[in-house]
N, C-alpha and C positions, 0 to 999 in steps of 0.2 A: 504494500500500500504506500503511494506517494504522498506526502504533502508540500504545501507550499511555503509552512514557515518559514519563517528566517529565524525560527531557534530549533530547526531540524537539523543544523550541524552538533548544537550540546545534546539535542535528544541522543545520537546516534553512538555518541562520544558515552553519554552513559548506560547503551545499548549493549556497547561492543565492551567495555567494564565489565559490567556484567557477565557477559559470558565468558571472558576471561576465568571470572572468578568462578563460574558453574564448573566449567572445565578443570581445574584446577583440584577441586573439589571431589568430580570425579574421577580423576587420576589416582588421588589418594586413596580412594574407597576400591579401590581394587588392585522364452525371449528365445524367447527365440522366432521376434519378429523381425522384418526386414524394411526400413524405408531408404527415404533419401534423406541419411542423416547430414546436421550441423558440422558433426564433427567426422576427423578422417580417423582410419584406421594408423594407429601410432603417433600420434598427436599427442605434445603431453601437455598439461592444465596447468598452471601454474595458482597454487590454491590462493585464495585470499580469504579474509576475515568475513564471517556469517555471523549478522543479528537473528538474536532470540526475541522471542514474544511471550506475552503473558498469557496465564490460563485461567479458563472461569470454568464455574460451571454449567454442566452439559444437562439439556435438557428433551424432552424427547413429546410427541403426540403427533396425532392425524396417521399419517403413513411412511413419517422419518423422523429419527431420532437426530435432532441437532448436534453436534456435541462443538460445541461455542467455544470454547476454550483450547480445547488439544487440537484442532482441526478450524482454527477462526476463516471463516468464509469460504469453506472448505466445502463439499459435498457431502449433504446429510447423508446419513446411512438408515438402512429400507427398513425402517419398521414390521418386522414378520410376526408378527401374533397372529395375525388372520393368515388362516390357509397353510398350505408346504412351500417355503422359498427352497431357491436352492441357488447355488453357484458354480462357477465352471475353474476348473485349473488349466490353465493355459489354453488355445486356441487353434493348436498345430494344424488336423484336422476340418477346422472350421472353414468351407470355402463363401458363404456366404454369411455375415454376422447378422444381417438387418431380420433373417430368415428364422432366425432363435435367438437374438436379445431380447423378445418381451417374457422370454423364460427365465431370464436370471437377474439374479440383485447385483452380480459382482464377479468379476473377470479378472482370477490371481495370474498377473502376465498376462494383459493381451498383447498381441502385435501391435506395432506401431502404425501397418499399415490398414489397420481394421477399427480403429478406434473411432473414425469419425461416421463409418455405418455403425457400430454399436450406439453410437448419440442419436444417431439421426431414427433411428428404428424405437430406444427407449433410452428418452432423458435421463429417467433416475438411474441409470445404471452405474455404479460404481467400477471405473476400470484404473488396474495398476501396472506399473512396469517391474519388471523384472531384473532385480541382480542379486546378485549373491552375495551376503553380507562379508564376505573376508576375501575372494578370491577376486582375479581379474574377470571384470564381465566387459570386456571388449570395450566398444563403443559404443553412443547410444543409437539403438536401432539394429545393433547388429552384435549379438552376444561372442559371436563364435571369430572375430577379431583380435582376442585379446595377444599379450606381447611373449616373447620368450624371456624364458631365466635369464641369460644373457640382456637382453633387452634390461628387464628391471634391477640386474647387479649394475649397469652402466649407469640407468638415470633416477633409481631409487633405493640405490641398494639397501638403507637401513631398514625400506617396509619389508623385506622379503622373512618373511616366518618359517623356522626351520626346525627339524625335528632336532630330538636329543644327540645325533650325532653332527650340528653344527654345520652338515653338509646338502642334506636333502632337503628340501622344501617339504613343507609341512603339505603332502596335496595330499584334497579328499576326494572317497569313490574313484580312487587310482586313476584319478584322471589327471594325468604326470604332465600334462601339458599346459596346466593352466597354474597360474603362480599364486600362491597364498600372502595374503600383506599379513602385517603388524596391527591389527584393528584399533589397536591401544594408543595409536599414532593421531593426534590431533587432524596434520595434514593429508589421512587417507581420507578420513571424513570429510573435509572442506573440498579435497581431492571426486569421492563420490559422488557427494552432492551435485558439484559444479559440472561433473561428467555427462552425469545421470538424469538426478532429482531434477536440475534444472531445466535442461531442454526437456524432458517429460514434461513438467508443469509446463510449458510452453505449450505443447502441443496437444494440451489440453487431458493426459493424466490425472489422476485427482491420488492416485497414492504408490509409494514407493513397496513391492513385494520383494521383500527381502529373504534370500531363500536358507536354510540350513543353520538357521542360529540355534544351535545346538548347547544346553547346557554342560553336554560332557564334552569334553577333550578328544574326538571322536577320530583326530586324526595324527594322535602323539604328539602336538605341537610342543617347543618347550622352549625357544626363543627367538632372540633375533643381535642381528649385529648394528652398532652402535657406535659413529667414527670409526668404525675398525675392532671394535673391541665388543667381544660376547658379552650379550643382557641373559640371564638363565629368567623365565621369568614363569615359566610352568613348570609340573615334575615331569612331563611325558604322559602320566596315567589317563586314563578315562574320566577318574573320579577327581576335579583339582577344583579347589575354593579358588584359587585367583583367576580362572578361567572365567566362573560362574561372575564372578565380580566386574570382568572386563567384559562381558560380554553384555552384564548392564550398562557402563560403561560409555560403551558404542552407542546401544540402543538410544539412553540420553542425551547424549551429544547428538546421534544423527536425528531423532526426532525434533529436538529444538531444532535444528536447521531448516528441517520439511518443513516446517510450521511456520518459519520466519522468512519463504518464499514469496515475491510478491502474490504468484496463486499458489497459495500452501496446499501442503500436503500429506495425508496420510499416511503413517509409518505401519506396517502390515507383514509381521516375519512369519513364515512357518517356520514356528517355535517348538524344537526337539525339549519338552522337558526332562527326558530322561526315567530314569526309576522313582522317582518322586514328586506328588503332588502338596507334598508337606513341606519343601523346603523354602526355609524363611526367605528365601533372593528371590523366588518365583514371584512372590506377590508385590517385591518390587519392581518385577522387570512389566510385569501387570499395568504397572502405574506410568510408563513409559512408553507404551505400545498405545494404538489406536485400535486396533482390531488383530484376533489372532488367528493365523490357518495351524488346525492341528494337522498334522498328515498319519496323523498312529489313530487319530478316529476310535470310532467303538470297534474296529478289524487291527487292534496294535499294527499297524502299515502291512496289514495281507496275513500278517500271521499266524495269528489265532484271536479270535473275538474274543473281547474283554468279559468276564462272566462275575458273579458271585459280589462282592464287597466291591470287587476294583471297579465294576459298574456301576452301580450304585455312588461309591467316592470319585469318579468320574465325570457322573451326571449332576452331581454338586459343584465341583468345579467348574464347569462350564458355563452353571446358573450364576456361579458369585463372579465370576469376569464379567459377564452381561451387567451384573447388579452394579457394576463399575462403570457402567454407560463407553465400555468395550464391545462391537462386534465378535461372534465366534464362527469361525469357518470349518468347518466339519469333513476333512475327504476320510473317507471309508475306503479302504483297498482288496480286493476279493481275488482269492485264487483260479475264479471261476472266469471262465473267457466265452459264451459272452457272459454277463451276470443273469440269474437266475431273480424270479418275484421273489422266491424268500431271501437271498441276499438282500434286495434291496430292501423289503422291509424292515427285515433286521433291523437295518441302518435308521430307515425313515422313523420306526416306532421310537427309537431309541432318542434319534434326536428330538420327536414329539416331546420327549418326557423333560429334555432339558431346555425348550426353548423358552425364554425368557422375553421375546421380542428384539432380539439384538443376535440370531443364529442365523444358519443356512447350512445347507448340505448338498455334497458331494457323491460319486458314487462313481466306481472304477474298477475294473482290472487291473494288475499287477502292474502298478506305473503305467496305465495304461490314459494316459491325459492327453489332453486337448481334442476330447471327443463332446460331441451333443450327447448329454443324456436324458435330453427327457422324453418321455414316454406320457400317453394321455391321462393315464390316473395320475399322473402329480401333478394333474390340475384339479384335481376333486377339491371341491368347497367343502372343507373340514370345520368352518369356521373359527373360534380364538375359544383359548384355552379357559374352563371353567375353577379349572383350581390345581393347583400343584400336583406331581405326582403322591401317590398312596400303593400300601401293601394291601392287597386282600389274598384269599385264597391262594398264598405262596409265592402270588406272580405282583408286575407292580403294572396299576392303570392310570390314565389319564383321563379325564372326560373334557372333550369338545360340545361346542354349541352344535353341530351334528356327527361327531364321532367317537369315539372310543379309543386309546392306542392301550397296547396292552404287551407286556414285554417278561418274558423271562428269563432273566439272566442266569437261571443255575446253571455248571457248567456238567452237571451231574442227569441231575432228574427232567421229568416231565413230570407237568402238571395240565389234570383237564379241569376249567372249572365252568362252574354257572354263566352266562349271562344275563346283566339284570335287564337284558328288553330283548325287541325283532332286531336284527344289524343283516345286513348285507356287506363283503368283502370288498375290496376296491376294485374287483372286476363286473361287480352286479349282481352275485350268486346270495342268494339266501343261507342265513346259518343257521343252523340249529338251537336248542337251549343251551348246547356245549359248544367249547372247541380244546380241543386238545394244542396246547403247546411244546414242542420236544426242546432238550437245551438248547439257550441260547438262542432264543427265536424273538419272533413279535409282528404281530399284524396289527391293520389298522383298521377298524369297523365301521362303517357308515350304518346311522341312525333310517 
């Protein structure tokens, strides 16, 4: 946002103070679309100093949750209490967007060259770009650009993040070609931003999808060099408090910056939390984030669906992120190719039970993204939700203004129980007084 003071040079002067001091602070405490991009391939950015903004707070009714403060002038996020939302992970796939954007709330990664039929087809639509929170993601508009080791020992050597033997770059998912930075480094983020965040918001983006920010140490990092001389600043392991620290860290720093854009923007990581939904850093990186993609879902990333207690303390955490006027993004991953209706139920019942008006969901094959999924029951008018989840008869229900979701998570039993009315299934078939649920299952009943 411009003005035209003439004491918008002391404003800026105690702008850029400030985040000195934030920055400072937090130091201590711890795409694959293609256009005609701005920038060339190996071009390098020479960072400059990013103002921060204030936050208020976030308030939400009608059909989008404002949130005023973390996202100011930013694009509301889609209010889903009414009905099934859902959302799309990447676009690859997708040859015509105008043809399924009134299907979805929000596009993690679209293309850069599809962005302006997903507006033109449906306004609300929330769309982000894609890069990867620590590695080289190329250029903008063109992820698969990025530089060689060589390359970034020449003109950046101190970002380059290396394993425990001081030699190899810290890469992840063996993908040895793309270079891992120093995230902890002021000027990778001012670097990012200015790459990235920037021409996105230009071109009309509304949020940065930040991919792999993983609470564990998932790729043995353990440091980086420094004028020449080794910083040790992890142990290597999976499990490292300074990691978890730096990786809020990041999040902070590069969220103030989205925000402090002239069109800001939303900061949106698929967030690996790891083995714990208790850890005390979680609920601060919580406070940091504008919306979260979990990719472990109620399918832990394809592996085995979360059953018993973990479901249950699952479905609570993705209630109290919302209760934080947080978005949550749901991808479900299934072994099955194509997916099957009780896969997808699964998923669908499951997230019924946690939606708060701030969800949506996902639903795929093994890494199997950037496809249209939807299908004609997830348009069925469900209506909004009449009252929180509950236990009966073994299993846990939901009641809709016309439906029912009903879910059980044992990883053990089946349970058949009553139902208390007539229900028809989401294809039109009449039920009976009963329905039998086997593990780990869940349908959704129309009234």
């Amino acid at each position: 946002m411009q003005k035209g003071s003439r004491h918008q040079h002391l404003f800026y002067v105690l702008v850029i103070l400030c985040l000195v001091s934030i920055v400072s602070s937090c130091s201590a405490a711890g795409s694959q679309g293609r256009s005609s991009a701005q920038a060339t391939a190996g071009k390098h950015v020479t960072p400059t100093s990013i103002p921060t903004t204030p936050k208020n707070a976030p308030s939400c009714g009608g059909t989008s949750c404002t949130v005023t403060g973390n996202v100011s002038q930013g694009r509301p996020f889609i209010n889903t209490k009414n009905n099934i939302h859902l959302f799309l992970s990447f676009d690859y796939h997708i040859s015509d967007p105008s043809a399924i954007a009134q299907y979805y709330d929000f596009v993690w990664g679209a293309s850069a060259n599809k962005v302006a039929a997903y507006r033109a087809a449906n306004p609300n639509i929330l769309l982000s770009y894609y890069i990867s929170f620590f590695r080289d993601s190329g250029v903008f508009g063109d992820t698969s650009a990025h530089q060689s080791l060589a390359y970034w020992q020449s003109v950046h050597p101190d970002w380059i993040l290396y394993r425990c033997d001081r030699q190899t770059p810290a890469f992840e998912d063996n993908q040895n070609n793309i270079i891992p930075f120093d995230f902890t480094n002021p000027a990778v983020v001012q670097w990012q931003v200015q790459t990235y965040a920037l021409p996105a918001s230009q071109q009309g983006y509304d949020a940065i999808a930040a991919d792999n920010v993983n609470l564990q140490n998932l790729t043995g990092a353990c440091g980086f060099y420094h004028n020449g001389q080794w910083v040790q600043r992890y142990t290597g392991d999976v499990d490292d408090a300074q990691w978890r620290a730096d990786v809020l860290t990041w999040l902070t720093r590069t969220q103030q910056a989205l925000h402090a854009l002239a069109h800001p923007m939303a900061l949106i990581p698929n967030l690996g939390i790891g083995a714990s939904l208790n850890d005390p850093i979680l609920q601060q990186i919580i406070a940091h984030v504008d919306a979260v993609v979990d990719e472990s879902g109620f399918t832990h990333y394809g592996q085995n669906d979360l059953t018993d207690a973990n479901w249950l303390q699952y479905v609570h955490f993705v209630e109290s992120v919302q209760q934080q006027h947080k978005a949550y993004y749901i991808v479900n991953e299934f072994p099955d190719a194509p997916l099957t209706q009780a896969d997808i139920e699964w998923a669908l019942s499951s997230y019924l039970m946690a939606n708060q008006g701030l969800a949506a969901v996902f639903f795929s094959s093994m890494q199997g993204y950037g496809r249209d999924i939807y299908v004609p029951f997830l348009s069925t008018q469900i209506g909004s939700p009449r009252d929180t989840l509950y236990q009966g008869q073994h299993i846990y229900w939901r009641d809709f203004t016309h439906a029912l979701s009903v879910v059980n998570p044992s990883s053990t039993t089946t349970y058949t129980v009553n139902l208390p009315g007539h229900y028809t299934d989401l294809n039109g078939n009449a039920l009976g007084a009963t329905i039998t649920l086997p593990p780990h299952t869940g349908q959704v009943l129309l009234y």
